[in-house]
C-alpha positions in Angstrom: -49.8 194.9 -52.7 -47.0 192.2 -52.6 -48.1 191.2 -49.0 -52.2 191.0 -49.7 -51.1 188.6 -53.1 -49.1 186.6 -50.7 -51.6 186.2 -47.9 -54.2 185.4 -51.0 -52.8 182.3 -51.6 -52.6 178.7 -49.6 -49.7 178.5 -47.0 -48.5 175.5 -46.3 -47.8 173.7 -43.0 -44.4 173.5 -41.9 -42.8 170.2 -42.9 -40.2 169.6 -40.7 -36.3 171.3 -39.8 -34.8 169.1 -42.0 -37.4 170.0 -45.0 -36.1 171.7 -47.7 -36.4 175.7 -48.5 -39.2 176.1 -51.5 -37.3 176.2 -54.7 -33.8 174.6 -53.6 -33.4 172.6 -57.1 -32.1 175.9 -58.1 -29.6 176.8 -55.7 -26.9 174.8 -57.2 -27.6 175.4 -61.2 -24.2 177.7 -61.8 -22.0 175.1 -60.2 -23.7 172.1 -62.4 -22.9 174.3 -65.4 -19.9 172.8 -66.2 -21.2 169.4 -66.3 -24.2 170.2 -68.0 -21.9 171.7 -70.7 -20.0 168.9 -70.8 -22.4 166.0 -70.6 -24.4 167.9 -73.9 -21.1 168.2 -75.9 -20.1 164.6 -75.1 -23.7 163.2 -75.9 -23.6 165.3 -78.9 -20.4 164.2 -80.1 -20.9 160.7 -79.6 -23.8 160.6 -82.1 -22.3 162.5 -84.6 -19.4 160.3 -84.9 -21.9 157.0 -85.0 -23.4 158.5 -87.9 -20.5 159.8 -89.7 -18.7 156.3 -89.1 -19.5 153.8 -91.8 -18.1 151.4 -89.9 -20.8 151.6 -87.3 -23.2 150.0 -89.7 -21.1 147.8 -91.2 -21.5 144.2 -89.7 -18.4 142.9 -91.1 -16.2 145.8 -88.7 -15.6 145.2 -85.5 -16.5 148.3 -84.2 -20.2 148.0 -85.3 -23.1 147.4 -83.7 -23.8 144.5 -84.6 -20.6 143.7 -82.9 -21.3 145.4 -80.3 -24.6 143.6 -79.6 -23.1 140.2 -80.6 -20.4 141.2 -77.6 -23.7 142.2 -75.4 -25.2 138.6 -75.9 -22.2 136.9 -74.2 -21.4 139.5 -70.8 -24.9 141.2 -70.2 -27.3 140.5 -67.6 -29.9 140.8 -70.6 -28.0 138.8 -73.3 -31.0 137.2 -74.1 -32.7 140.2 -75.0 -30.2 142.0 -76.6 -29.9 139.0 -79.0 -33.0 139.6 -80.2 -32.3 142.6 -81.1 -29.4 142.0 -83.6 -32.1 141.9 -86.7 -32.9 145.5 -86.3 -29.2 146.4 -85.4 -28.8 149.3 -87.7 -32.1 151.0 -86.8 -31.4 150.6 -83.0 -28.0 152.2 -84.0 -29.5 155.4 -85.7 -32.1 155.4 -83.0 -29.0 155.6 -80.8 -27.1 157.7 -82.3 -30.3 160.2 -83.1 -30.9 159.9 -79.4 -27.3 160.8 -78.1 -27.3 164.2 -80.1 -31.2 165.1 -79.6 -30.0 164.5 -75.7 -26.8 166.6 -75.9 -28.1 169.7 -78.1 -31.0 169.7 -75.5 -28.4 169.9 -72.8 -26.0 172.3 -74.4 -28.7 174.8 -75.1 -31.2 174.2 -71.9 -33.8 173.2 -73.6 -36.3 170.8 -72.5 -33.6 170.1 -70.2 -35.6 167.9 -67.6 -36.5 165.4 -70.4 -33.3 165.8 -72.0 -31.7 164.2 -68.5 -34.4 161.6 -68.3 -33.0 160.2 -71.9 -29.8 160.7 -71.0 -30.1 158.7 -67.3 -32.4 155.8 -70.0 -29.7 155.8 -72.2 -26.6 155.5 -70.0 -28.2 153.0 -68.1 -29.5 150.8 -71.1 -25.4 151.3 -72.4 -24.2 150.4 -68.4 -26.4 146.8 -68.6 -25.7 145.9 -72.3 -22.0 146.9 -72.4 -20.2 147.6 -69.1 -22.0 145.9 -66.4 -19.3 143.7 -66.0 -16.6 146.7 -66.0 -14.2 146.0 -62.7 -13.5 147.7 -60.4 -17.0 148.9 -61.4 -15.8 152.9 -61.1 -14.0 151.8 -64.7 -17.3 151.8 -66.7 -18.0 155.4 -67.7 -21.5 154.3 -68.3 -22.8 154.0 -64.5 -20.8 157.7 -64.4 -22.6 159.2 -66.9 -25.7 157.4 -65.8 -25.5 159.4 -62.0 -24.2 162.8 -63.7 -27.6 163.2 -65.2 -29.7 162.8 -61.8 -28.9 166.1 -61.0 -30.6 167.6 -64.1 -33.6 165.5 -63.4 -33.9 167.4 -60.5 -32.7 170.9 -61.4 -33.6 170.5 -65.2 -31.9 173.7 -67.2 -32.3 176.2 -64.2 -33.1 179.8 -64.7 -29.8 181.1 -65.8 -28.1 180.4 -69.4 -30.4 178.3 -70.8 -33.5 179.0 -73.3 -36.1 177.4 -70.9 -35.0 179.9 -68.8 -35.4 182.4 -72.1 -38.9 181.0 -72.7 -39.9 181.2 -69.0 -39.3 185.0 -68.4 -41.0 185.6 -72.4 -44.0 184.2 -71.3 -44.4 186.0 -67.7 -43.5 189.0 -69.2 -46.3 188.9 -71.6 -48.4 188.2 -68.7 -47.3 191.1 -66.6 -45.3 188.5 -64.4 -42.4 189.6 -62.2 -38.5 187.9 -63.8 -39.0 184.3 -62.6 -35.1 184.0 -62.4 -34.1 183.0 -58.8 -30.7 183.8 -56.7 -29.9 182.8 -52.9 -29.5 185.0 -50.3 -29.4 184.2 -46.6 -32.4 183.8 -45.1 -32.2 186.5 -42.3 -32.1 189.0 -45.4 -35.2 187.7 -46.2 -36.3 188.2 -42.9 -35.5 191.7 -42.7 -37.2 192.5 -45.8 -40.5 190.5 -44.8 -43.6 192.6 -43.9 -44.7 189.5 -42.7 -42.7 189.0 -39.8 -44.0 189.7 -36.3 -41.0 188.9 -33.8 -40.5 185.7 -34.5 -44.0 185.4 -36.2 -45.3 185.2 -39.7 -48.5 186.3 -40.0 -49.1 184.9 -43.6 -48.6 181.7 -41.7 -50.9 182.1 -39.1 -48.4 183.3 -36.5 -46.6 180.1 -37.0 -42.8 180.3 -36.1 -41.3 182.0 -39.0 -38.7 179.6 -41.0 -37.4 179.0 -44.4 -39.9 175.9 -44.7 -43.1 177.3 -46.9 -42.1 181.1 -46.0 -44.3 182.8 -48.6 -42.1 185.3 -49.6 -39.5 182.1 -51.1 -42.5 180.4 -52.4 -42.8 184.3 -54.5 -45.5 185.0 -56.6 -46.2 181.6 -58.5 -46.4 178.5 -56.1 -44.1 176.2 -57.8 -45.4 173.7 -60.8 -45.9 170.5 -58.2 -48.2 172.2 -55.8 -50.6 173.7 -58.1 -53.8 172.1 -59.2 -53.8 173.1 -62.5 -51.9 175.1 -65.3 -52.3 178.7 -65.7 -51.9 181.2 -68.8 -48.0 181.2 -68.3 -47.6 177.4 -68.0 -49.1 177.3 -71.2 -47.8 180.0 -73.5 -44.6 178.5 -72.0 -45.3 175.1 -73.3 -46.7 176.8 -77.2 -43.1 179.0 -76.8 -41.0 175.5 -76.2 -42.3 173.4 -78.4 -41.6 176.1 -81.5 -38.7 176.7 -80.4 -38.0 173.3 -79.6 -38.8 172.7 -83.4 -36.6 175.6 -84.8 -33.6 173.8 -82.6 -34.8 170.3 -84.2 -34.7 171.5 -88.1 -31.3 173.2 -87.1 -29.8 170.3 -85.6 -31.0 168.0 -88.3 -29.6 170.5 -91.0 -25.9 170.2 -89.1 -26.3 166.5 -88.5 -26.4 165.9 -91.9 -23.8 168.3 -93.3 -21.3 166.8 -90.5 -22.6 163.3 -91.4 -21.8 164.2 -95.0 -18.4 166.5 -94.8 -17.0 163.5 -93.0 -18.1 161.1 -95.4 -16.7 162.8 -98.1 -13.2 163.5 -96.6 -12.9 159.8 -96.1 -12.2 160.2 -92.3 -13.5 156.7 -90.6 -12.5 154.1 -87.8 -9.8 152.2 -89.1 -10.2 148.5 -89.3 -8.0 146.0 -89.3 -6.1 145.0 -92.4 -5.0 142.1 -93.7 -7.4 139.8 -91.8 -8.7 136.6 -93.0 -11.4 134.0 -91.8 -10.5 130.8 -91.4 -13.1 127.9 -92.1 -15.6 126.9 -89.6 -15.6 123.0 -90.4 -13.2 122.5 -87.8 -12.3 118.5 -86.1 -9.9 117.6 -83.4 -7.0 115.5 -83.0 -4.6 114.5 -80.7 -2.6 117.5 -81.5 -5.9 120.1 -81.1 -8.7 121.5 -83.1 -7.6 122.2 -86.6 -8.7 125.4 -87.1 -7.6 125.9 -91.1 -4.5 126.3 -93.4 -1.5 128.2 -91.7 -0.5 129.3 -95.3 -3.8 131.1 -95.5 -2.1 133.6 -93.3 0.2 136.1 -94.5 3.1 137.1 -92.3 2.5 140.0 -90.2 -1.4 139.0 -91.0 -4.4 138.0 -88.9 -7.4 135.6 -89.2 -10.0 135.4 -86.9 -11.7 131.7 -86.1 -14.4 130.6 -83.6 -13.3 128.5 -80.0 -15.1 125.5 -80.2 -14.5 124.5 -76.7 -16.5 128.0 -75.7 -17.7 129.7 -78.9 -15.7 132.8 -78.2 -14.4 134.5 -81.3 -10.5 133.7 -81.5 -7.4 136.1 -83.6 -4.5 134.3 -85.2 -1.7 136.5 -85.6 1.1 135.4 -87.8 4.6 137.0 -87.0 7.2 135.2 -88.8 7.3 132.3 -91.5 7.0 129.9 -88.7 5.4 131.9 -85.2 1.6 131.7 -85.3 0.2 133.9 -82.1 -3.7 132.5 -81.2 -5.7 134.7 -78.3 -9.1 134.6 -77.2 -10.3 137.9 -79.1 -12.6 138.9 -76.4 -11.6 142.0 -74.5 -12.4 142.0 -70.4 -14.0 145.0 -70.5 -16.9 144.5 -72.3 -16.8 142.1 -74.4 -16.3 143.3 -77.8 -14.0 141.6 -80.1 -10.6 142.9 -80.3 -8.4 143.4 -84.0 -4.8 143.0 -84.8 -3.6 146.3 -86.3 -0.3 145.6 -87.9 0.7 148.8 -88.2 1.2 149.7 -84.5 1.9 146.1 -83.7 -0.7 146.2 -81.6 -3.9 144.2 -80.6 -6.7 146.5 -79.8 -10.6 147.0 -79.0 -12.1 148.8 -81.3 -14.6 149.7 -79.0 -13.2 151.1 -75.9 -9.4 151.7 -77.3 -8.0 148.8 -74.6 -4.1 148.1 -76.4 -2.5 144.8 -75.9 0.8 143.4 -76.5 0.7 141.4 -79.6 3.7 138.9 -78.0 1.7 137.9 -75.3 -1.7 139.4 -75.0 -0.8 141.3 -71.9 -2.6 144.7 -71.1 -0.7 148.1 -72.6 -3.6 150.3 -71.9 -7.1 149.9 -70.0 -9.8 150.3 -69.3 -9.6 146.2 -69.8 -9.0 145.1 -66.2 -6.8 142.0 -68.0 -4.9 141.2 -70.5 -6.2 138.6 -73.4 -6.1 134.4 -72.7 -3.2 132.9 -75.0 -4.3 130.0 -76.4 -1.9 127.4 -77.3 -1.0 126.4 -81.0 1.2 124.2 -83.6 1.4 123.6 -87.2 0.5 120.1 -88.0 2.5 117.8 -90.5 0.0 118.2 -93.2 0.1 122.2 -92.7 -3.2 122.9 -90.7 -3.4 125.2 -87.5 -4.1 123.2 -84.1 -5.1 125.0 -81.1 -5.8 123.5 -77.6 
């Protein structure tokens, strides 16, 4: 019976030694099951804690997106773009953040998991142009990582093992009267020997063509696979009515624990810190002999901050005042990507709020990456009638 349903169907030619056997996406899904389970948890998690972040949509912190984009205007290869962008920051940011846990609860569970990996390869590689493109060396930008972790899944999607496409797959042949779809690898002289097909070194379901693992009908099985097929049968589509309720049971369920997290963290207070005791200094700076007077040095409080904008290149600068008379002045842009960096006073410590890059508040040198380099000191004095100068 299984050999006439075999010879019943088209065989293809052979394609080749280097071709590959029918169905070897699958081969590999139990050793990609550690990375699928950690690329869904870390997708998940990352858009959990942008929506339970305040700070996230609050333009004023520096760990916002709008800072994050403002950051993007001045180090992406799309800056332009991006800046147009900064109107709808906080809907791009839910969109985001909505995207990262639809993508990881996808993952985690296997469902849908070939779309799943396409969002999460359009999403890492949106986040590798706009924030770490310029990342060096360029194995420090976690974004091109994650970006390449997610081919595989394109090409393997949720296999047939622990995952509910899987689940959905075997429902829906069942109810047909369909074999288990699930697939394992075994060597194929086993295959071979079990073949009724064979004929020395023959396959008769091939037209006596040499007998190899390239279009054998016995690995093709049952179903010819998805991409060969003309059209969709009964299964394809009770699979597709079986995903997409299940996919919407998973949905409500997801948005039910997004918004309990969203609000349990709310609640217990628990956000980014910010930097404290920061000040802006005016904007109506004009240069002397002595530098660019940048605002009052009184206006800072010892063991404060105030942040200014470089004239000479527009780049947000951090005044850090450590003693009645030591003023500090970097360029608050961190090498990594760009984002603008904070003085936490109590650590001591400049850091990006973005990436967690620390740097030494005495000179701006690097603590801890992933910033390649430490901040530019820029040089300052207190004039006579009590203004900050930098040059």
């Amino acid at each position: 019976m299984m050999n006439n349903q075999l010879n019943r169907q088209p065989r293809p030619t052979s394609r080749g030694r280097w071709a590959l056997p029918p169905r070897s996406w699958a081969l590999s899904e139990i050793a990609l099951l550690p990375l699928r389970l950690f690329l869904g948890f870390t997708f998940t998690f990352a858009g959990l804690q942008k929506l339970a972040n305040p700070n996230f949509f609050n333009a004023a912190s520096t760990s916002s997106i709008q800072a994050q984009l403002i950051a993007a205007t001045r180090v992406s290869p799309i800056g332009s773009l991006v800046g147009h962008l900064l109107q709808f920051a906080t809907p791009l940011g839910v969109i985001i953040a909505l995207g990262e846990i639809a993508i990881g609860v996808g993952t985690l569970l296997g469902l849908w998991g070939r779309i799943a990996a396409v969002g999460g390869v359009a999403l890492s590689f949106g986040l590798f142009l706009t924030v770490t493109f310029h990342a060096a060396p360029y194995y420090t930008g976690a974004d091109l990582i994650y970006f390449v972790a997610w081919i595989p899944f394109i090409i393997s999607g949720s296999g047939t093992h622990f995952s509910l496409d899987a689940w959905i797959s075997r429902r829906a042949a069942a109810t047909h009267g369909r074999s288990d779809l699930s697939l394992v690898a075994i060597p194929f002289v086993e295959v071979q020997a079990r073949c009724g097909n064979l004929r020395g070194t023959q396959c008769s379901a091939r037209g006596k063509a040499p007998c190899s693992e390239n279009g054998c009908p016995v690995l093709v099985g049952e179903v010819a696979p998805i991409t060969t097929r003309r059209s969709l049968d009964s299964v394809d589509r009770r699979t597709v009515v079986v995903g997409a309720t299940v996919a919407s049971l998973v949905a409500g369920g997801t948005a039910l624990l997004t918004g309990a997290t969203v609000g349990i963290s709310r609640a217990m207070g628990k956000v980014t810190p910010a930097p404290s005791s920061t000040v802006t200094l005016p904007t109506t700076q004009h240069t002397t002999s002595a530098g660019t007077n940048i605002g009052k040095a009184s206006s800072i409080a010892v063991g404060g901050s105030a942040s200014f904008t470089i004239p000479s290149s527009g780049d947000p600068g951090i005044v850090i005042r450590t003693s009645d008379t030591e003023y500090l002045v970097y360029d608050a842009v961190c090498s990594h990507a760009g984002c603008t960096v904070g003085y936490y006073p109590a650590n001591n410590l400049i850091v990006c709020p973005c990436h967690g890059s620390e740097f030494q508040v005495s000179d701006g040198s690097l603590l801890t990456g992933p910033a390649p380099t430490g901040l530019q000191k820029l040089k300052v004095s207190v004039g006579s009638d009590g203004n900050l100068y930098v040059s």
